[in-house]
N, CA, C and O atoms as a DFTB+ gen file, in Angstrom:
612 C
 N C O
     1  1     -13.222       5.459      21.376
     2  2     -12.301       4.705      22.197
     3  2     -12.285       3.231      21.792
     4  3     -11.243       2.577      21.742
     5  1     -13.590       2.709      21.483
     6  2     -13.718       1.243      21.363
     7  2     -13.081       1.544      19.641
     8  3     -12.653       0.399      19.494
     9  1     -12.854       1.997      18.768
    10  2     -12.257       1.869      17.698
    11  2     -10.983       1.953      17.886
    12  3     -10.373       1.170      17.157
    13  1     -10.548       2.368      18.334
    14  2      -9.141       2.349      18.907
    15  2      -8.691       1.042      18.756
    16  3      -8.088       0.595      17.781
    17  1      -9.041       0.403      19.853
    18  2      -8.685      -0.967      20.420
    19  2      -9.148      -1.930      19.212
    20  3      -8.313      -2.828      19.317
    21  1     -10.009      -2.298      18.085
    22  2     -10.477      -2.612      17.106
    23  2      -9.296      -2.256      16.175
    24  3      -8.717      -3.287      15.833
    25  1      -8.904      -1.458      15.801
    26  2      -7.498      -1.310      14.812
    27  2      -6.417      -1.555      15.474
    28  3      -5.445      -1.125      14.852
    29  1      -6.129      -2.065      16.483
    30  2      -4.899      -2.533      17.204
    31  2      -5.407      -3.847      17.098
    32  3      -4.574      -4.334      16.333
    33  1      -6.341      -4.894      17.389
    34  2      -6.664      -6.312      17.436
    35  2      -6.670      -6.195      15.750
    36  3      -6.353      -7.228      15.161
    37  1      -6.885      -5.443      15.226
    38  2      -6.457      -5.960      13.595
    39  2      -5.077      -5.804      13.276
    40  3      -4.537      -6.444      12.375
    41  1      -4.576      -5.088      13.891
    42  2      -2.944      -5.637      13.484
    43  2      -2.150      -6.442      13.759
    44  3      -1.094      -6.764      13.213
    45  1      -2.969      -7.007      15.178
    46  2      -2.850      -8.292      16.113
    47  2      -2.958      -9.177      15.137
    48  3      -1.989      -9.904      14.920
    49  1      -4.436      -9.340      14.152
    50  2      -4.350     -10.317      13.779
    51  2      -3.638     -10.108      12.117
    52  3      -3.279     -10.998      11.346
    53  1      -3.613      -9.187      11.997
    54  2      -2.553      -9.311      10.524
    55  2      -0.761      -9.754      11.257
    56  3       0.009     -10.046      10.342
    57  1      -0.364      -9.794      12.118
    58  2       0.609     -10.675      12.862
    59  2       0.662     -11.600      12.619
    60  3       1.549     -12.071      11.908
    61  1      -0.611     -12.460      13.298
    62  2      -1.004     -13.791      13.682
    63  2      -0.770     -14.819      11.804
    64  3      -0.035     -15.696      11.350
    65  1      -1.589     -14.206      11.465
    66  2      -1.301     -14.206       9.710
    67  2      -0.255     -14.560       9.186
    68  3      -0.087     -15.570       8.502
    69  1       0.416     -13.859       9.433
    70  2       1.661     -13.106       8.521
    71  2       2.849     -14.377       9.353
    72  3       3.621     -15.017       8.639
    73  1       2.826     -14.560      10.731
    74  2       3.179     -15.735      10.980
    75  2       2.640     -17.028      10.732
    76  3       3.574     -17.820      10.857
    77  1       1.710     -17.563      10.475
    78  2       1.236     -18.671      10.021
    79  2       1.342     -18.837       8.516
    80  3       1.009     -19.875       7.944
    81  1       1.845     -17.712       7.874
    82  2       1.995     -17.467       6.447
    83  2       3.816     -17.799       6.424
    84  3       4.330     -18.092       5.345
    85  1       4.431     -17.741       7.335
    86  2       5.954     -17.766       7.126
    87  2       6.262     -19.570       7.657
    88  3       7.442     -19.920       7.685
    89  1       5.205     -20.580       8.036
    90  2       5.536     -21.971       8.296
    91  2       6.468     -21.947       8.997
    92  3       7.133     -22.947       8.728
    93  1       7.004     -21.296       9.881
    94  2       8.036     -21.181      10.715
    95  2       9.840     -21.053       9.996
    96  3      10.951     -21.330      10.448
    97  1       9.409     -20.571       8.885
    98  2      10.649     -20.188       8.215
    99  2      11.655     -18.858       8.373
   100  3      11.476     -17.684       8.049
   101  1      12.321     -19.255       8.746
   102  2      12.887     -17.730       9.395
   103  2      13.177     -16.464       8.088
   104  3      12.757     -15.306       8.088
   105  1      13.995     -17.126       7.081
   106  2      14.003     -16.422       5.722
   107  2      12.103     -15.887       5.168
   108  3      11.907     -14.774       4.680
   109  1      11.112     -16.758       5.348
   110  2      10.110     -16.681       4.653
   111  2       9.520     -15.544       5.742
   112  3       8.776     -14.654       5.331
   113  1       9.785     -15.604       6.729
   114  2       9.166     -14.762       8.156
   115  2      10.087     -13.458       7.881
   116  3       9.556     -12.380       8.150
   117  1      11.622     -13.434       7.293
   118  2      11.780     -12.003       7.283
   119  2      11.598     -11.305       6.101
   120  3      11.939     -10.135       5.932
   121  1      10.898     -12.235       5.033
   122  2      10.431     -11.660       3.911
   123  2       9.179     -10.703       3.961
   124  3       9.044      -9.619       3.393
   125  1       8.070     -11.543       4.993
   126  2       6.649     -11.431       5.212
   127  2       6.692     -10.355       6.068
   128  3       6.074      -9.300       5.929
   129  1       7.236     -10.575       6.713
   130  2       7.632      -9.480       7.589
   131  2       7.803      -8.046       7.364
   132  3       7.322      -7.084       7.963
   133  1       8.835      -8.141       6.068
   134  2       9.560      -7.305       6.384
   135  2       9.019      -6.164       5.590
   136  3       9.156      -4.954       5.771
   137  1       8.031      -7.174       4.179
   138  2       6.443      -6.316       3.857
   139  2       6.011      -5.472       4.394
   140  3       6.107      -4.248       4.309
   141  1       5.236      -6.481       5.291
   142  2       4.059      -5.760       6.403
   143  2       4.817      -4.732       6.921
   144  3       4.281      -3.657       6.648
   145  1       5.865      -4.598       7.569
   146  2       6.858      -3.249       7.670
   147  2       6.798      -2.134       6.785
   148  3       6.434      -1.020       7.165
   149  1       7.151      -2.403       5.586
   150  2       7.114      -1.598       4.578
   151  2       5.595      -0.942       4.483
   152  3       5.256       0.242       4.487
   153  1       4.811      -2.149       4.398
   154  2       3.055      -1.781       4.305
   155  2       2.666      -0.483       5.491
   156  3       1.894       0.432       5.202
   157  1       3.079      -0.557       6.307
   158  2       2.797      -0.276       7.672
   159  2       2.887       1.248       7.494
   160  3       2.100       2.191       7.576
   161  1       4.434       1.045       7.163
   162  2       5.317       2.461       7.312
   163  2       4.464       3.682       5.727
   164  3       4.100       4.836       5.953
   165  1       4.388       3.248       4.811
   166  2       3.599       3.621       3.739
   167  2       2.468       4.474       3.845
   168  3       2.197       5.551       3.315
   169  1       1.604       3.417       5.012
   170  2       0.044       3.645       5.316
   171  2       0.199       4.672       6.338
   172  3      -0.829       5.317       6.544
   173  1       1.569       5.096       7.265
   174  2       1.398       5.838       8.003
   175  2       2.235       7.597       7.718
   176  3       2.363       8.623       8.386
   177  1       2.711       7.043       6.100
   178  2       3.587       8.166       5.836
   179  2       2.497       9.052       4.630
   180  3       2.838      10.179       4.271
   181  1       1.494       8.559       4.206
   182  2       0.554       8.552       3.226
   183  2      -0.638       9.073       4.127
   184  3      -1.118      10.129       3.714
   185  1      -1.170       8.595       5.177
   186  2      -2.313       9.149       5.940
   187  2      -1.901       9.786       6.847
   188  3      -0.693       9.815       7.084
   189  1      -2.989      10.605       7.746
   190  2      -2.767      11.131       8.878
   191  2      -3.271      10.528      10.329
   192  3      -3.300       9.317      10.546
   193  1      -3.723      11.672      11.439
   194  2      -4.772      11.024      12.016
   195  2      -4.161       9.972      12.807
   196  3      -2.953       9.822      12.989
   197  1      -5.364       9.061      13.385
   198  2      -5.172       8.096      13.759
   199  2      -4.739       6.341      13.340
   200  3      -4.349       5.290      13.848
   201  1      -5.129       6.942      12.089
   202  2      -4.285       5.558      11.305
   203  2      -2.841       6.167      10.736
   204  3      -2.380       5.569       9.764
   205  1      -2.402       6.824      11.035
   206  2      -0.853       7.303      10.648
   207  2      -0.447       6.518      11.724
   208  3       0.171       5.463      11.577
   209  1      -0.811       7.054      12.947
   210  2      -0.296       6.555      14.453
   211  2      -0.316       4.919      15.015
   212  3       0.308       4.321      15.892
   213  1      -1.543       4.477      13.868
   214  2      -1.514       2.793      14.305
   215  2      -0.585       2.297      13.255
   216  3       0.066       1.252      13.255
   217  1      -0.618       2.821      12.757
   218  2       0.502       2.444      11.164
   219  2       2.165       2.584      11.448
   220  3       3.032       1.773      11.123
   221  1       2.297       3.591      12.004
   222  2       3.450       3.126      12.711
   223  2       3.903       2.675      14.292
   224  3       5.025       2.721      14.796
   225  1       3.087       2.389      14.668
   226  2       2.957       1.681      15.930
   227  2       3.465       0.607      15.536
   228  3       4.579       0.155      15.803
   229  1       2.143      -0.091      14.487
   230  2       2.629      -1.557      14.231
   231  2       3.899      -2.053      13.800
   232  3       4.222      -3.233      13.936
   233  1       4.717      -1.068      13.216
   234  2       5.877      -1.232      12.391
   235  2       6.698      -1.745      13.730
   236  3       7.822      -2.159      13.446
   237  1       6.399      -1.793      14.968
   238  2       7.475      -1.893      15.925
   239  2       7.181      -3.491      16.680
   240  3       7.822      -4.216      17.441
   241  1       5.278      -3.583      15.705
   242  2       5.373      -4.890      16.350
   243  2       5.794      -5.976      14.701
   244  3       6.104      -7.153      14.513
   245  1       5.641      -5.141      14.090
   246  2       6.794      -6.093      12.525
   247  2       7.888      -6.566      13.432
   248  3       8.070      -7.758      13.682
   249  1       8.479      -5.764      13.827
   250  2      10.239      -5.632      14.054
   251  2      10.607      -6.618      14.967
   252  3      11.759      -7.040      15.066
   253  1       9.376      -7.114      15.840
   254  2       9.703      -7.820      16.777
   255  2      10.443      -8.919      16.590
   256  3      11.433      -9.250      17.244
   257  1       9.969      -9.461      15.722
   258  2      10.528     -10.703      14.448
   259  2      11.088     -10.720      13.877
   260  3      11.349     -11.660      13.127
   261  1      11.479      -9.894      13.914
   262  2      13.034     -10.210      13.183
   263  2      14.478     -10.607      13.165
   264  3      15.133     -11.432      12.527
   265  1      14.852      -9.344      14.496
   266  2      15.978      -9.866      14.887
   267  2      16.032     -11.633      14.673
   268  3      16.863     -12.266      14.022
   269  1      14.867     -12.157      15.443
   270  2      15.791     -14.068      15.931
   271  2      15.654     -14.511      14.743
   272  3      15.866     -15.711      14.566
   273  1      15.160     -13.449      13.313
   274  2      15.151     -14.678      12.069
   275  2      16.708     -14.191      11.234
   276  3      17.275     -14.773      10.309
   277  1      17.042     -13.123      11.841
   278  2      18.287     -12.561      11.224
   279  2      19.368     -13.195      11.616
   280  3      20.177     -13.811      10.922
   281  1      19.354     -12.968      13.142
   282  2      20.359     -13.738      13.717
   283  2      20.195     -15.284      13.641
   284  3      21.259     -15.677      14.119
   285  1      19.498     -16.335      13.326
   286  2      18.989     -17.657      13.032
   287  2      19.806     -17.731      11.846
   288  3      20.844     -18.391      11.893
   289  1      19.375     -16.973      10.497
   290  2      19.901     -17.305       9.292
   291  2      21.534     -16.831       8.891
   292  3      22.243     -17.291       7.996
   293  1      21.872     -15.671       9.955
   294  2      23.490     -15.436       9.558
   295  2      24.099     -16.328      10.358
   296  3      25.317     -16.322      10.179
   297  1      23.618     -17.321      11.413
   298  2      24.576     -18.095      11.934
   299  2      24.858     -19.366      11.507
   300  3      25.836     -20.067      11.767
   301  1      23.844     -19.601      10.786
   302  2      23.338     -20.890       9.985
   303  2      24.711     -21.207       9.258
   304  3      25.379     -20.340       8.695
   305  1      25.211     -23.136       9.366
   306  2      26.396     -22.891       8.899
   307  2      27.731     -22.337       8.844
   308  3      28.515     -22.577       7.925
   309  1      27.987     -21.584       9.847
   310  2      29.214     -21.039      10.072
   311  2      30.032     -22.303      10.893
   312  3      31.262     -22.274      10.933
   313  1      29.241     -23.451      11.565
   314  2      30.164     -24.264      12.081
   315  2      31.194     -23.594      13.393
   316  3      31.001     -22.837      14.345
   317  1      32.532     -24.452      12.748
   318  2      33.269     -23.663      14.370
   319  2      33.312     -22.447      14.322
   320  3      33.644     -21.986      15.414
   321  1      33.091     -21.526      13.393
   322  2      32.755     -20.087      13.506
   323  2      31.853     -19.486      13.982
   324  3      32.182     -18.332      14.257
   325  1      30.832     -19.728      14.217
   326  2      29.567     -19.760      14.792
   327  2      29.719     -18.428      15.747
   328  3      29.256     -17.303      15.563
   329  1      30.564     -18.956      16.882
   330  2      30.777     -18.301      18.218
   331  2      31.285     -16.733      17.747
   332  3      30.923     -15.698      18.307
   333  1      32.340     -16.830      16.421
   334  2      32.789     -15.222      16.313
   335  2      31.682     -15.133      15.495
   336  3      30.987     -14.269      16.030
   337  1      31.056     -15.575      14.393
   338  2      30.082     -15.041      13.318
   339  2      29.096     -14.654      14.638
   340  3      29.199     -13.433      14.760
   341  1      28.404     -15.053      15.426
   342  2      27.594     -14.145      16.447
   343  2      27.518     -13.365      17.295
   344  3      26.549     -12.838      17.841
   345  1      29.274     -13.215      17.513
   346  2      29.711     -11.948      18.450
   347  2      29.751     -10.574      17.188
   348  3      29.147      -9.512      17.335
   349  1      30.458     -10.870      16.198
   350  2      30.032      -9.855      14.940
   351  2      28.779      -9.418      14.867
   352  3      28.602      -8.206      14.746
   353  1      28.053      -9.996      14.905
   354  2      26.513      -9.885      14.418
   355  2      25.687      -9.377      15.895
   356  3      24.508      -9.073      16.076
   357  1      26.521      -9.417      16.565
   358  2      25.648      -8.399      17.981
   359  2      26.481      -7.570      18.084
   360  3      26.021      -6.783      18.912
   361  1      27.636      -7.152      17.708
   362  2      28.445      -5.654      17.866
   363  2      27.365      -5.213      16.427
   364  3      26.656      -4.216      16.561
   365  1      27.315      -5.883      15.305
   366  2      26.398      -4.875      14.514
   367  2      24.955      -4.285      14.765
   368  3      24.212      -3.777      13.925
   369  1      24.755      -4.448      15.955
   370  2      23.158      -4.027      16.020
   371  2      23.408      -2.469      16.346
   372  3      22.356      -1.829      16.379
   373  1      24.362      -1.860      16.549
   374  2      24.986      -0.602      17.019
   375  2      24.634       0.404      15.348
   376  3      24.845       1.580      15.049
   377  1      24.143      -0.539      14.732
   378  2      23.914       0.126      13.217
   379  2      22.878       1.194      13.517
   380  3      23.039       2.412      13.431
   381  1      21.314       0.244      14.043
   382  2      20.586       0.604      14.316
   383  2      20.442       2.181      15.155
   384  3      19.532       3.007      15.215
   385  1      21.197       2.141      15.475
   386  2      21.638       3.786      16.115
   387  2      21.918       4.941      14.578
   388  3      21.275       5.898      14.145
   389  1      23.125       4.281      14.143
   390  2      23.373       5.573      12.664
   391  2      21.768       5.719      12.183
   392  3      21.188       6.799      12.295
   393  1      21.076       4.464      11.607
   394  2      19.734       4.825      11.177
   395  2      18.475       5.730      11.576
   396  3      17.511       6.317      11.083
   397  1      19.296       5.380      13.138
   398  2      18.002       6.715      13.765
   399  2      18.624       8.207      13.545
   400  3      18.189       9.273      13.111
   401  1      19.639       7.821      13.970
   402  2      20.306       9.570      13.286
   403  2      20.415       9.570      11.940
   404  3      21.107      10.579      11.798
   405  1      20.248       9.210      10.993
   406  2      19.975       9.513       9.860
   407  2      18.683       9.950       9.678
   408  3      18.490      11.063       9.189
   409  1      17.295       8.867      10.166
   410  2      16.359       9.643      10.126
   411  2      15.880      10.921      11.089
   412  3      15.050      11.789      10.818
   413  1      16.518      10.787      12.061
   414  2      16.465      12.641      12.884
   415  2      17.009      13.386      11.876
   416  3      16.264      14.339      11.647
   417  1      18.057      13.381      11.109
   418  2      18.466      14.322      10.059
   419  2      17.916      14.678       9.265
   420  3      17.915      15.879       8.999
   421  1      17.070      13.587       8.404
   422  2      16.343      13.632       7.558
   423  2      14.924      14.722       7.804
   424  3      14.397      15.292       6.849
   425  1      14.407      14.892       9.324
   426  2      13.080      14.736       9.391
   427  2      12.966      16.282      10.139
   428  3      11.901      16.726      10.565
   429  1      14.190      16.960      10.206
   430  2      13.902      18.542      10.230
   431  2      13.151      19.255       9.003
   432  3      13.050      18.553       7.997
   433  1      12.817      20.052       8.966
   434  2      11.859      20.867       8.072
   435  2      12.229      21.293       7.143
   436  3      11.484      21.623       6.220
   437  1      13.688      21.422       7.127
   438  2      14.508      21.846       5.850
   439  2      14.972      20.878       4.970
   440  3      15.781      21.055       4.060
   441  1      14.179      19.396       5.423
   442  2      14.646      18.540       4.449
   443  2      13.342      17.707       4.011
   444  3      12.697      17.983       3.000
   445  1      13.042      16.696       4.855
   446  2      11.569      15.977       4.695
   447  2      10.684      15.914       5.550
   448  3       9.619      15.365       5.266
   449  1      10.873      16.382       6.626
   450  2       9.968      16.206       7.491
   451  2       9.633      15.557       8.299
   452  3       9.528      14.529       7.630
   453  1       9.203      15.118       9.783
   454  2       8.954      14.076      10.380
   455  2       8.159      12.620      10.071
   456  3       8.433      11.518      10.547
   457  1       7.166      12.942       9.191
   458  2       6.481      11.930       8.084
   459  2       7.226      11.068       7.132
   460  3       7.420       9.853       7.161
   461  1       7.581      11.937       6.319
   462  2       8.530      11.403       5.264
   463  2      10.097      10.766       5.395
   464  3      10.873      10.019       4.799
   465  1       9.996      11.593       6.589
   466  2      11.972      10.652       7.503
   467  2      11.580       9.225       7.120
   468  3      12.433       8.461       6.669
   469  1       9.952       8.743       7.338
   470  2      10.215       7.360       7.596
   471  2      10.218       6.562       6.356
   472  3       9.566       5.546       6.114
   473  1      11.385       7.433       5.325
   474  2      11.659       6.744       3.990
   475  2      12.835       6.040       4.356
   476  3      13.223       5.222       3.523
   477  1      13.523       6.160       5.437
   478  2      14.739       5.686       5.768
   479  2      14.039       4.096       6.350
   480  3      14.672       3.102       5.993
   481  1      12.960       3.894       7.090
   482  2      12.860       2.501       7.633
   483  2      12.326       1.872       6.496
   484  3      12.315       0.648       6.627
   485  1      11.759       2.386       5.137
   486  2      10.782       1.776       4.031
   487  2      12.090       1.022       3.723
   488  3      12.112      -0.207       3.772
   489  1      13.210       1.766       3.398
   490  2      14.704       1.576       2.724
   491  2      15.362       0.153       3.694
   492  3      15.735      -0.945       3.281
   493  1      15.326       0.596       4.830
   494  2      15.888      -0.649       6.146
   495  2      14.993      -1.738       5.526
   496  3      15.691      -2.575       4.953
   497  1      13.847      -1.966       5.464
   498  2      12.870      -2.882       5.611
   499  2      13.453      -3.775       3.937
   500  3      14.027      -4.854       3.791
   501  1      13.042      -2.872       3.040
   502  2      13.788      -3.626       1.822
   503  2      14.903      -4.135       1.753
   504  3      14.979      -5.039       0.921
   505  1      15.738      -3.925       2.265
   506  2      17.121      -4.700       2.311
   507  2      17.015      -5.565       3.509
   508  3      17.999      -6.200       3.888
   509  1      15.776      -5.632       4.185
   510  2      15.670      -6.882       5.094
   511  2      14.669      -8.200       4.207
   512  3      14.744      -9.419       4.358
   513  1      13.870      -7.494       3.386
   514  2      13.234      -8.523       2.787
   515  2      14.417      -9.179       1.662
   516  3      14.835     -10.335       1.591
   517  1      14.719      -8.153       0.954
   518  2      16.130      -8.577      -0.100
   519  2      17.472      -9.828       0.442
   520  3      18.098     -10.554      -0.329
   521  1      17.642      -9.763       2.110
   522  2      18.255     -10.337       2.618
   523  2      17.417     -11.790       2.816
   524  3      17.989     -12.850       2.564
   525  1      16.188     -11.763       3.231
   526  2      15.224     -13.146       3.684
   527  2      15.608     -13.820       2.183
   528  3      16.079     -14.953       2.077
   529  1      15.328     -12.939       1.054
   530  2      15.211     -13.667      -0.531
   531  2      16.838     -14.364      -0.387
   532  3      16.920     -15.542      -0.037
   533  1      17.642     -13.858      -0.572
   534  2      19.023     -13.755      -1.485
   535  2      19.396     -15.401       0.092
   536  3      19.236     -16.582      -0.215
   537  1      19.834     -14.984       1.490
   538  2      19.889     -15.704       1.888
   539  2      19.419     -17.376       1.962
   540  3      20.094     -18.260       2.490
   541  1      18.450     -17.511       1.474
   542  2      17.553     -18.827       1.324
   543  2      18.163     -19.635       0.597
   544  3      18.385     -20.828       0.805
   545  1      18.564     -18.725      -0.637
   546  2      18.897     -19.562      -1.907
   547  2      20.425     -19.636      -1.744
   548  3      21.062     -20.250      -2.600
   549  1      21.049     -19.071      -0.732
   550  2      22.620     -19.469      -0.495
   551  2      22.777     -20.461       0.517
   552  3      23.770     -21.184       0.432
   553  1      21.921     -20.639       1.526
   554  2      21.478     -21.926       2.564
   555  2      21.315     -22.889       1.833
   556  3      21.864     -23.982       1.974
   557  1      20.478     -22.554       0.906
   558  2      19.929     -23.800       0.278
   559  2      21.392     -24.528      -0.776
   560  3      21.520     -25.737      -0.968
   561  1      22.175     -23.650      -1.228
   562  2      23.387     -24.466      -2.300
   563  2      23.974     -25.194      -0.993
   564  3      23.933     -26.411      -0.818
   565  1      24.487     -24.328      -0.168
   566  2      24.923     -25.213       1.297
   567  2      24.280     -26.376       2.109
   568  3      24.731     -26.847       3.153
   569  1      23.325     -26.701       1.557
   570  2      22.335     -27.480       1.909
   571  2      21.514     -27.551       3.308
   572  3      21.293     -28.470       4.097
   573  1      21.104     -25.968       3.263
   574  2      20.612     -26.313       4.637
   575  2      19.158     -25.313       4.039
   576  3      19.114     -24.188       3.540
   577  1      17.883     -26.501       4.422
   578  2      16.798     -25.793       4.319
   579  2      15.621     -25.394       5.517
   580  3      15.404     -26.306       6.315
   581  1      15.226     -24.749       5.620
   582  2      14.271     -24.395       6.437
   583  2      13.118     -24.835       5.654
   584  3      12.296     -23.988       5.302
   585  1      13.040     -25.463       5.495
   586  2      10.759     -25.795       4.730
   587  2      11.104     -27.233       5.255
   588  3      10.061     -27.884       5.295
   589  1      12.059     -27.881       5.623
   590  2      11.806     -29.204       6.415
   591  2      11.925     -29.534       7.335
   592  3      12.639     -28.904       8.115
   593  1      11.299     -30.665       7.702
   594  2      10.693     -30.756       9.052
   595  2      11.683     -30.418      10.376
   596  3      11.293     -30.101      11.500
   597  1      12.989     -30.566       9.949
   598  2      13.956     -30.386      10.695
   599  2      15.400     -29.980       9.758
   600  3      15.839     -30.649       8.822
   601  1      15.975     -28.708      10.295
   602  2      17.038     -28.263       9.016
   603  2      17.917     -29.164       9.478
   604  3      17.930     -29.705      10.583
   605  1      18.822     -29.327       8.363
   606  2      19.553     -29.922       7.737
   607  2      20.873     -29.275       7.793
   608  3      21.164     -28.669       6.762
   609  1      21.905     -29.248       8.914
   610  2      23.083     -28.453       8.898
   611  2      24.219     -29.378       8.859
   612  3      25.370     -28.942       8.839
């Protein structure tokens, strides 16, 4: 029982980390992030047991962080657009639904399995880190950076 709670305060503190590792950068936070996601999901599609189960547990406390660095960096710059660029960007969270039915599809027995479905969030997670990368360096021609003390819009 007391191990239990010992591999949950370690993912606590691989969090704690992983935010003090992103300097409060929202791009650098959905990069780091979006790792440890990937890491997570790996360690729990690869083992069994009880570290399968903390392994993807944690993947939900990855996720927590993300949304406000997603929505932070697609609004960034839109100016008087702002208001529709963020009504777009909350009708798209309705995505998140196809993905779960994709992985329910995936994860019947005649295809991969309930384990291996979770190749569909490894896949989500990379095109969230791919997005933290690619975004930064298009803020940045626009001149707006996050690594200083105060961005620059």
């Amino acid at each position: 029982m007391i191990l239990r709670h010992f591999m949950y305060a370690f993912v606590i503190i691989i969090i704690i980390i992983a935010d003090l590792l992103s300097k409060g950068n929202p791009a650098r936070q959905l990069l780091i992030f979006s790792f440890c996601g990937i890491t997570a999901l790996l360690i729990g599609i690869l083992s069994d047991g009880l570290t399968s189960v903390y392994a993807f547990i944690s993947v939900g406390l990855f996720c927590s962080t993300l949304w406000p660095c997603i929505f932070t960096l697609a609004i960034a710059g839109l100016g008087k657009h702002t208001n529709e660029g963020s009504s777009f960007l909350i009708m798209m969270i309705m995505g998140g639904g196809f993905v779960s039915l994709l992985q329910g599809w995936l994860a019947s027995d005649d295809l991969l399995g309930i384990q291996w479905s979770y190749i569909v969030g490894i896949l989500c997670f990379a095109y969230l880190a791919f997005y933290g990368w690619k975004v930064q360096h298009i803020l940045a021609a626009r001149g707006i950076h996050y690594d200083t003390s105060k961005a620059s819009h």
